[in-house]
N, C-alpha and C positions, 0 to 999 in steps of 0.2 A: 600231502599238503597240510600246511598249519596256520593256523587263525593265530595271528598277532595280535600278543596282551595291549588293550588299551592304557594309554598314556594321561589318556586327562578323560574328565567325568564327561565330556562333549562327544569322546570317542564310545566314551561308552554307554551312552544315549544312542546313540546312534546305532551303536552295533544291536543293541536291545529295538531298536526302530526296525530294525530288520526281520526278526522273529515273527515265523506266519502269525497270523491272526488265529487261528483256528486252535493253537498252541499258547495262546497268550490270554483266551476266553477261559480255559480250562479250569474249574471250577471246582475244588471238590469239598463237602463238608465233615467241618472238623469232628471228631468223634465228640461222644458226650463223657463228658467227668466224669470219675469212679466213684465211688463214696471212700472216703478215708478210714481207712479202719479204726476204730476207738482205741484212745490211749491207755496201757496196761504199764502197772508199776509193779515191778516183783522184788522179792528181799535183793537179788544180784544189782539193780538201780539204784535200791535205797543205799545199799553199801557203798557205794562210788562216790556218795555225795554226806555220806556221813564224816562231821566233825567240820563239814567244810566252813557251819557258821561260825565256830570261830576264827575262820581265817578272817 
C-alpha cells in the first residue's frame, strides 16, 4: 500500500493531523556549539592573495 503525495497544503495539514501525538511531542535538544577554531594565516594564503591589491 502507498500514501498519496499531497496535492495542496490543506491535504497536507491534514495528513500531518494524523500523526500520533506521542510522535509529534518528541522533543529532543539540540547539541551545544563547538568553539571555532582560531584563524591561522600561513605563507601558502598569503601567496594566493598577493599582488591582488593591484587589481
Amino acid at each position: 500500500m502507498t500514501t498519496p503525495e499531497p496535492v495542496s497544503l490543506d491535504q497536507l495539514i491534514d495528513d500531518c493531523a494524523d500523526i500520533p501525538g506521542a510522535l509529534r511531542q518528541l522533543v529532543r535538544p539540540l547539541p551545544s556549539p563547538r568553539q571555532a577554531a582560531p584563524w591561522r594565516v600561513d605563507e601558502t594564503c598569503v601567496a594566493q592573495v598577493s599582488g591582488l591589491d593591484d587589481y
